[in-house]
N, C-alpha and C positions, 0 to 999 in steps of 0.2 A: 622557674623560681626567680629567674634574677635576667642580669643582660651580659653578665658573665662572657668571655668566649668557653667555649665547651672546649673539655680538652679530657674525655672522657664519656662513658657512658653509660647508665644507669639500667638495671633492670627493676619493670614496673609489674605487678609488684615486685619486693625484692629477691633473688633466686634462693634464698635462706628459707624459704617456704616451698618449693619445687624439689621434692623428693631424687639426690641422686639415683645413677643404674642398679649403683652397688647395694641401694636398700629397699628393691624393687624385685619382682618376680622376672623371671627371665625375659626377655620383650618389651616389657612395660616402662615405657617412657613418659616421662611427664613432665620433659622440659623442652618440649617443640614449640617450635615458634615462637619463645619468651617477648617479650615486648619489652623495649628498649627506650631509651629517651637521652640524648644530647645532656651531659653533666657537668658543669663546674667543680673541678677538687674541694672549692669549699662544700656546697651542699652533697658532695657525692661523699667524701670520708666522714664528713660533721653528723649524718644519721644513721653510721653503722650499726652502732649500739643502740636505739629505735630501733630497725631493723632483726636484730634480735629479741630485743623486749616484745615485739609485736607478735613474731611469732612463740614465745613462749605463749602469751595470751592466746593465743590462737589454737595450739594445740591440746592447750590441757582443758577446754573450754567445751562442756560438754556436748551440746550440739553440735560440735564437731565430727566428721564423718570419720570411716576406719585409715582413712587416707589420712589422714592429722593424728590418729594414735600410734600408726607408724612412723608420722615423723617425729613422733617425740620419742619412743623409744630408742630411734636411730638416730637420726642428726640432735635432736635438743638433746639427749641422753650423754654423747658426747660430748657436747658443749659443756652439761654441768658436771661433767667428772675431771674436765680441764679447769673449769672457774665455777662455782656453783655458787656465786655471790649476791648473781642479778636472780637468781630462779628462790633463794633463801629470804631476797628481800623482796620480792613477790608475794610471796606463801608466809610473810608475816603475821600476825593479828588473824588468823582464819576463822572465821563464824559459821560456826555446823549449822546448814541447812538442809532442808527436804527440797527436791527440784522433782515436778511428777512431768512425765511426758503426756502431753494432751491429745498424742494420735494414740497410744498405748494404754495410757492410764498408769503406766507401771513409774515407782516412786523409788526416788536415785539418792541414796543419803550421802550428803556429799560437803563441801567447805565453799564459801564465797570470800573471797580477799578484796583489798582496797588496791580502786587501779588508780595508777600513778597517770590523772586524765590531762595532763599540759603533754606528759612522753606520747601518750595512745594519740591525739590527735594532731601533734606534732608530724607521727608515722602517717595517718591515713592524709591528709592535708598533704604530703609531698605523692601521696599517693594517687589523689584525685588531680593535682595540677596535674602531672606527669601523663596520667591516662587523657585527661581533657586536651592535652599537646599532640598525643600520639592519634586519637581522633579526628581532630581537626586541624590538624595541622597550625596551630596557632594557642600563642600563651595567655591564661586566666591568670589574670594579674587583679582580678576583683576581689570580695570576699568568699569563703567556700565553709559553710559550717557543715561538721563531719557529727553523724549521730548514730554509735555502733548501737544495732539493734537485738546482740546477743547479751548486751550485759544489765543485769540490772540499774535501776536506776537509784535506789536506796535499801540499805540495810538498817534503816532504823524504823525500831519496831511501833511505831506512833502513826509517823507520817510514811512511812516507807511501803506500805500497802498503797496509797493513795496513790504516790507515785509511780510504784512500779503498774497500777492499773493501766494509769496514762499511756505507759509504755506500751503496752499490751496492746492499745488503741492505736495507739501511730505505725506499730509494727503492720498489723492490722491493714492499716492503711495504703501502706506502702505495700505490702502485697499486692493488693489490687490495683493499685496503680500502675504495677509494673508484671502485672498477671501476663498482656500479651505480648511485652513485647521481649525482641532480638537480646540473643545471648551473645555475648564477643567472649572471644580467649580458647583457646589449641588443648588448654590444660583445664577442663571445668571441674573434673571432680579436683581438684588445689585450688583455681580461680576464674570466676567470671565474671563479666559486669553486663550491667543494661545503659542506655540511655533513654531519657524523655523530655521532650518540649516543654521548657516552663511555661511561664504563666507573665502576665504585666507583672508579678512582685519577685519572681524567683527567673531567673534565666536558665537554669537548668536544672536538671535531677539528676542524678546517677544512683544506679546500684549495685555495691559490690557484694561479691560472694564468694568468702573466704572458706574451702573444706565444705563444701553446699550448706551448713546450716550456719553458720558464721555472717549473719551479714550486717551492712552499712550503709545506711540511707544515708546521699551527698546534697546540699543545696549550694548552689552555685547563686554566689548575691546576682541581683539586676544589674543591666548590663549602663555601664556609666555612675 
């Protein structure tokens, strides 16, 4: 993120999503081989609370796998019986929706809330340089726009079809884009990503995959 000297070190993603022993079946570990990244105190303490915001996002978020319903009854469950401040102002303004599963057919009656999108991309943006450094060994100091592909794109009832279509299409997209290739990360059912070759306009792609249905198309600006 910066030229900082490190005096510190960051887990990527953060370990606040990696299910400790204690809320796991006997055996079952899913904090091997975390991934780590060289951190300056400012940027290491400045996104705790990110950090947190993201995984509430994350776990209450229906395409999320059984591995994220446990982490919220356990670790976030904790968290809001200490401060339930950030999860009260999350669940704000909720707007009763129908969400149908499109491998099932079967229809989830459920709430859509407004995400606070300068915090969410704040988190995935420390998240994508950090992975892009632990990869290649070298800092993305360019542009990196971050596009979660779990959340809608509009709730308003006009134009908010139109757009969530769009989405539907770029999600779309990016599957098959990244249909063949290589999975990285020790802990997949929590987190895994791909990478891909960009193009003369985009220097690179990633894809992350939060709780397996959770995910997040990265574009990495051209290089220079």
């Amino acid at each position: 993120m910066c030229d900082k000297p490190a005096e510190g070190v960051e887990h990527v993603p953060p370990r606040c999503l990696f299910p400790e022993k204690k809320d796991l079946p006997e055996g079952v570990d899913l904090r091997k081989q975390l991934i780590t990244v060289p951190a300056c105190d400012e940027h290491n303490t400045s996104k705790s609370q990110d950090d947190e915001y993201l995984l509430y996002l994350l776990v209450i978020n229906l395409p999320a796998n059984e591995t994220a319903k446990n982490q919220f009854l356990t670790k976030a469950m904790r968290s809001i019986e200490r401060n339930p401040s950030l999860i009260n102002k999350i669940m704000a303004n909720p707007h009763p929706v129908v969400a149908v599963d499109k491998e099932t057919g079967q229809a989830h009656h459920t709430v859509a809330v407004k995400i606070d999108d300068a915090r969410l991309d704040s988190a995935l943006d420390h998240i994508a340089r950090a992975l892009y450094f632990h990869h290649f060994k070298a800092q993305w100091l360019g542009n990196v726009r971050t596009q979660p592909d779990f959340l809608l794109s509009s709730l308003d009832p006009e134009k908010g079809q139109e757009r969530n279509k769009l989405g539907e299409h770029m999600v779309t997209a990016a599957d098959q884009l990244f249909a063949d290739k290589e999975f990285h990360g020790a802990n997949p059912d929590v987190f895994k990503y791909q990478i891909l070759e960009g193009t003369e306009n985009v220097h690179m792609l990633m894809r992350l995959h939060f709780y397996n249905g959770c995910r997040v198309s990265v574009f990495f600006g051209a290089n220079g």
